[in-house]
C-alpha positions as a LaTeX table, in Angstrom:
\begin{tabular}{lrrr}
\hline
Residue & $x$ (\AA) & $y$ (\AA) & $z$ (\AA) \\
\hline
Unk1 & 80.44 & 114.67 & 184.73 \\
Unk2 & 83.99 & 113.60 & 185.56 \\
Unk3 & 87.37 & 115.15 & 184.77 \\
Unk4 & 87.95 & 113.27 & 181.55 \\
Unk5 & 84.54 & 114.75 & 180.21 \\
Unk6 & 85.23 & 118.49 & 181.20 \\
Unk7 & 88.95 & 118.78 & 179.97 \\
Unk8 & 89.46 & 115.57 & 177.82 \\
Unk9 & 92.76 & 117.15 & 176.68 \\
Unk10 & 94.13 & 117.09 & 180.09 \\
Unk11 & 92.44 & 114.44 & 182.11 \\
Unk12 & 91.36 & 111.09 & 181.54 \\
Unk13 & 90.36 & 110.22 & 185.47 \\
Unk14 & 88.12 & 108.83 & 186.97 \\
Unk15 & 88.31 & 106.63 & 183.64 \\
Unk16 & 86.25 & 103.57 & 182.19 \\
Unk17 & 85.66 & 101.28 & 185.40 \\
Unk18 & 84.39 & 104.09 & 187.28 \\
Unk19 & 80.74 & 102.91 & 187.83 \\
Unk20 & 79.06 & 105.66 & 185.86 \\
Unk21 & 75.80 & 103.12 & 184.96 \\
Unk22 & 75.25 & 101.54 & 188.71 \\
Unk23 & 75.23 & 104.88 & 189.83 \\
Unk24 & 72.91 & 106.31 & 187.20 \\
Unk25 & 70.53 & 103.41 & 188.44 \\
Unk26 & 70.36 & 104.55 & 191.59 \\
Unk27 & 69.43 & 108.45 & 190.13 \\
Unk28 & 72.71 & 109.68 & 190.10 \\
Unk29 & 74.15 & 110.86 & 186.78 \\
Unk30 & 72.66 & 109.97 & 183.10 \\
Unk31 & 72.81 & 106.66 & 181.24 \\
Unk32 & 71.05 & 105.88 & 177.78 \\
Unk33 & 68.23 & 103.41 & 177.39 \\
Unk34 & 69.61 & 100.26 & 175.86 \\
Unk35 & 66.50 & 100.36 & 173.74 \\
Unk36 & 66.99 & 103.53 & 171.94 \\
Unk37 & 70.49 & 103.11 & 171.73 \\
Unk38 & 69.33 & 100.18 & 169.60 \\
Unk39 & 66.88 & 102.20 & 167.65 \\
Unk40 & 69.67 & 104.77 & 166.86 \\
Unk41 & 71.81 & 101.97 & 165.86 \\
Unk42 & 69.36 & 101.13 & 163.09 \\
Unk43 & 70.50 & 97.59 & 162.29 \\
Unk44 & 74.80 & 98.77 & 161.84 \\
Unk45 & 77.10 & 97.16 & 163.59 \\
Unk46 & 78.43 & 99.17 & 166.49 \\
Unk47 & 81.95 & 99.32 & 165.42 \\
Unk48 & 80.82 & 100.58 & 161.79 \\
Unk49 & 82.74 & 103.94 & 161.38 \\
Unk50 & 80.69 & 107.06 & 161.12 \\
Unk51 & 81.40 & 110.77 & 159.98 \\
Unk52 & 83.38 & 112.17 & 162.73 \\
Unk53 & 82.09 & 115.38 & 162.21 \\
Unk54 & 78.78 & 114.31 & 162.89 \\
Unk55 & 79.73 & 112.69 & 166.15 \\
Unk56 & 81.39 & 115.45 & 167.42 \\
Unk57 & 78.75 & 117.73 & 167.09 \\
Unk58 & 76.08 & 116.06 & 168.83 \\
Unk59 & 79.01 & 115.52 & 171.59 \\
Unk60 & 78.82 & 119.28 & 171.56 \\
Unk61 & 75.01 & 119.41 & 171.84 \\
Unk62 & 75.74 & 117.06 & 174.83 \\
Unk63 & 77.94 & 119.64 & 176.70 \\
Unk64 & 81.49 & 118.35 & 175.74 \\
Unk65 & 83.75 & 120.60 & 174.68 \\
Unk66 & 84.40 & 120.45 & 171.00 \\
Unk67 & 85.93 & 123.32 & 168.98 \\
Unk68 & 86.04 & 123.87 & 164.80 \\
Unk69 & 89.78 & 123.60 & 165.27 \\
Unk70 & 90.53 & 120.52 & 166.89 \\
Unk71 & 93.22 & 118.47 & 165.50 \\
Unk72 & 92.38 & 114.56 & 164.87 \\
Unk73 & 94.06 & 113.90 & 168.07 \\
Unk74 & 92.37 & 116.15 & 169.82 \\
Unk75 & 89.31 & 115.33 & 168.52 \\
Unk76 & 89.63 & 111.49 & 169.24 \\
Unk77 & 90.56 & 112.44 & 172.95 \\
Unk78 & 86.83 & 113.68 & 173.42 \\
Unk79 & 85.40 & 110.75 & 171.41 \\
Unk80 & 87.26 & 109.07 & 174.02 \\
Unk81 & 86.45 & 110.46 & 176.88 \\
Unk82 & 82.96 & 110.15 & 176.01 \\
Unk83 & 83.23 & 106.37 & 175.48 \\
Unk84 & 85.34 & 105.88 & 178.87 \\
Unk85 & 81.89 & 107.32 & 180.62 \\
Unk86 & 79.11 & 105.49 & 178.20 \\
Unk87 & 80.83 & 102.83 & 176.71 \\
Unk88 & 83.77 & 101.90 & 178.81 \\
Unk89 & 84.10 & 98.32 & 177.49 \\
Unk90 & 85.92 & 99.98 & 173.88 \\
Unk91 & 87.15 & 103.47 & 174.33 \\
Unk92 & 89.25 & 103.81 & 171.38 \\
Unk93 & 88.36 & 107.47 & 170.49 \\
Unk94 & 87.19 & 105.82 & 166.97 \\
Unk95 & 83.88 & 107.90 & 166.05 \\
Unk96 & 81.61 & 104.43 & 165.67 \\
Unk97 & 78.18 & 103.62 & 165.03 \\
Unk98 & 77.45 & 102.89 & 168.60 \\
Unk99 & 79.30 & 105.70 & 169.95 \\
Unk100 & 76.49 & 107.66 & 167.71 \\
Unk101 & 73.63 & 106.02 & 169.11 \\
Unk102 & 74.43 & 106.77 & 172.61 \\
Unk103 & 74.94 & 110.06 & 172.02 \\
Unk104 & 71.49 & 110.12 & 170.11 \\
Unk105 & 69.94 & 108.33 & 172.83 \\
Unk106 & 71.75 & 110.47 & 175.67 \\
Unk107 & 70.02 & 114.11 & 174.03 \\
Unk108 & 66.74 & 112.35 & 173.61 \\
Unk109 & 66.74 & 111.41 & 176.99 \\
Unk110 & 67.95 & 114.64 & 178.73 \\
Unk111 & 67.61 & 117.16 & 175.76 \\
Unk112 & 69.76 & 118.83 & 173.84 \\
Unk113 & 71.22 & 122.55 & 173.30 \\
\hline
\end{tabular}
């Protein structure tokens, strides 16, 4: 967990070329299996738009803070966040298909709330 994923409305550091996957290969820190991010991605395109809703509340079940009354900024700036850390080549804060399916992936993997 950085800054950016603790307080996304305040910090965006270490931000998206921190190495948050090399060092999850060496046992430090979580990263999704490629291969159920795929499964979760179910044949949509990763940049297909999903119900942000949706997204944000298994962001929640992750351990991000997300409240009922975020505003759409707000909300995109933990989308964000989360995408610096698992998907750092497109952090857009756009609630996506593949944004889903690492989350998905992520509370298989390590369980969920």
């Amino acid at each position: 967990m950085a800054h950016a994923d603790i307080a996304p409305q305040r910090k965006d550091d270490p931000g998206p070329l921190f190495p948050w996957q090399q060092l999850a290969q060496q046992g430090i820190g979580a990263w999704p299996d490629a291969q159920r991010v795929n499964f979760y991605l179910a044949g949509r395109a990763p940049h297909t738009p999903v119900d942000t809703a949706s997204l944000l509340e298994l962001l929640a079940r992750y351990g991000y803070d997300v409240k009922p009354d975020m505003t759409p900024r707000e909300q995109r700036r933990v989308i964000m966040a989360f995408q610096m850390h698992f998907r750092p080549t497109l952090y857009n804060g756009e609630a996506d298909a593949e944004t889903q399916a690492i989350a998905e992936a992520l509370l298989e993997k390590y369980g969920q709330d």
